[in-house]
C-alpha positions as CSV (number, residue, x, y, z in Angstrom):
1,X,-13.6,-0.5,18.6
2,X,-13.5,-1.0,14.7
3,X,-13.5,2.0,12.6
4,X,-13.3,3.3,9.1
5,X,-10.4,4.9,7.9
6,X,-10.8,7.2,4.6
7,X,-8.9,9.6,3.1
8,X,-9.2,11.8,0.0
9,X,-5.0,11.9,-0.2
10,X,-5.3,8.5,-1.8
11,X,-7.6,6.3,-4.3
12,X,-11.9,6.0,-3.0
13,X,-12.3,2.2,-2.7
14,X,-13.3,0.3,-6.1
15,X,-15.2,-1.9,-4.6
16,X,-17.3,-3.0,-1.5
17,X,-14.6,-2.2,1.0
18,X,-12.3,0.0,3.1
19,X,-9.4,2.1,2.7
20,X,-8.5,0.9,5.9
21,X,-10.1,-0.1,9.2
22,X,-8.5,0.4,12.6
23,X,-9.6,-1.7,15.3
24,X,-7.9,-0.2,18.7
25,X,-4.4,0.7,18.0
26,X,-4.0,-1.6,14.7
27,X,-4.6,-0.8,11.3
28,X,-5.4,-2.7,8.4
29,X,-5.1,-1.4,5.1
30,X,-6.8,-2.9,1.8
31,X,-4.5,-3.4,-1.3
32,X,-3.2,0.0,-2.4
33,X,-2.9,0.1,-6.4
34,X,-0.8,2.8,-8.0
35,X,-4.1,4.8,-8.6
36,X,-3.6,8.7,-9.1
37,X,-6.4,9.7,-6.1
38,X,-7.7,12.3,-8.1
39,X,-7.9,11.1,-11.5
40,X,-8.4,7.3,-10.6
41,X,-5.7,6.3,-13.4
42,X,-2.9,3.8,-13.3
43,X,-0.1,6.3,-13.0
44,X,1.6,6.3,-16.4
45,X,5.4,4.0,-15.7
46,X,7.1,0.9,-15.1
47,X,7.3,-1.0,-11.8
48,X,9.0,1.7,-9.6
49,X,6.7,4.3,-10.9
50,X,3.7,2.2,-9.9
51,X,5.0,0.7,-6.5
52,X,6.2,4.5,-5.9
53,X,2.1,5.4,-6.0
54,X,1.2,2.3,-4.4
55,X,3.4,2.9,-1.7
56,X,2.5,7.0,-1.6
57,X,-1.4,5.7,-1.2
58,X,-0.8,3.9,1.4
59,X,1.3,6.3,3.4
60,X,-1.3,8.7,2.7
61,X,-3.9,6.0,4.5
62,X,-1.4,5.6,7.5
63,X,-1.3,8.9,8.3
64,X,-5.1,9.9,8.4
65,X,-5.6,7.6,10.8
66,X,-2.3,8.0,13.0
67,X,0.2,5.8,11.7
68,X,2.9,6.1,9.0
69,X,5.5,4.1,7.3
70,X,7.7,3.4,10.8
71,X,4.8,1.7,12.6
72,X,4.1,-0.9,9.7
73,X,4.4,-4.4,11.1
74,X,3.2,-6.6,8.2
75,X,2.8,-6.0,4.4
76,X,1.8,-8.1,1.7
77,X,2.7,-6.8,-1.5
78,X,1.6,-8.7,-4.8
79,X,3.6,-8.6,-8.3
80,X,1.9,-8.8,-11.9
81,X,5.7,-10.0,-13.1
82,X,7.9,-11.9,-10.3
83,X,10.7,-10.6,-12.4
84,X,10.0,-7.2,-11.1
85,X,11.2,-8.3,-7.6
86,X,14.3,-6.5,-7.8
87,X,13.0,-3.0,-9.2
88,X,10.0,-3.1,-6.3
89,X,12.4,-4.2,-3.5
90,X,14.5,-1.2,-4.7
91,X,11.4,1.4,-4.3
92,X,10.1,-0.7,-1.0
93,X,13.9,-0.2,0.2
94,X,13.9,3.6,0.1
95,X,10.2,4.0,1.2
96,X,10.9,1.4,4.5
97,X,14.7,0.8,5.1
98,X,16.6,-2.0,5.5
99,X,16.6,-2.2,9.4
100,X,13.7,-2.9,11.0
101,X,11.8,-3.4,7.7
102,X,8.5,-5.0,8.3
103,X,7.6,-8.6,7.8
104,X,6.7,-9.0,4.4
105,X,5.1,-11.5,1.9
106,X,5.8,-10.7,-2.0
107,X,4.1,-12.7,-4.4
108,X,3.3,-12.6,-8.3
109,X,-0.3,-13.0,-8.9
110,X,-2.3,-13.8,-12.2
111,X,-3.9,-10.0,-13.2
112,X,-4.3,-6.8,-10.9
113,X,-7.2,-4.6,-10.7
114,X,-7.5,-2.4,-13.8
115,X,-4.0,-4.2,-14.8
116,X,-1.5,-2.6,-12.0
117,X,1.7,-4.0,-12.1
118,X,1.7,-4.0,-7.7
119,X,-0.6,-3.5,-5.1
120,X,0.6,-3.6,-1.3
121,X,-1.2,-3.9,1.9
122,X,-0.1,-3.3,5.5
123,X,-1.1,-3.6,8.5
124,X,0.3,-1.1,10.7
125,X,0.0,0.5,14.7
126,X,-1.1,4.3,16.1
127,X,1.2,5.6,17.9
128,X,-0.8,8.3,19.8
């Protein structure tokens, strides 16, 4: 059965959409900028700042619903400046390890949301 996934650990949605929606033991998660929840502000930084919130909101989505960082299958993480590839993969590398990293798609896009410099989506699987 499809359900909603919300949390108050990380950014209310922007837009017509989900945190996350769960749909039996899978969960897909919407984009996840590096939004302070609480404030709704671009955290103040560089790329590892932002992909370090980006990748804290999403965690924080994960969880409410079952999941976490080690059950992510899939992500697709999206770049304002491809020449930040090496200071995300540096972040996404202590947030999700080298082994048994998920699949991943990385690419740079025209403009973010409220002008992020990343935004990353998964899709992920309860354990319980």
């Amino acid at each position: 059965m499809k359900k909603q996934i919300n949390t108050n650990n990380a950014p209310v949605a922007i837009g017509p959409y989900s945190q996350a929606i769960s749909l039996d033991k899978l969960v897909f998660t919407s984009g996840q900028l590096p939004l302070d929840p609480h404030s709704m502000t671009i955290v103040e930084g560089k790329i590892t700042e932002q992909a370090r919130a980006s990748l804290a909101n999403l965690k924080a989505i994960l969880e409410e619903c079952g999941a976490s960082i080690d059950s992510v299958v899939k992500t697709t993480c999206f770049l304002a400046d491809i020449n930040d590839f090496a200071a995300f993969n540096a972040v996404y590398t202590d947030v999700f390890g080298s082994e048994l990293a998920p699949a991943r798609s990385c690419v740079e896009v025209a403009r973010l949301p409220k002008d992020a410099l990343v935004e990353v989506e998964a899709i992920a699987y309860i354990k319980n």
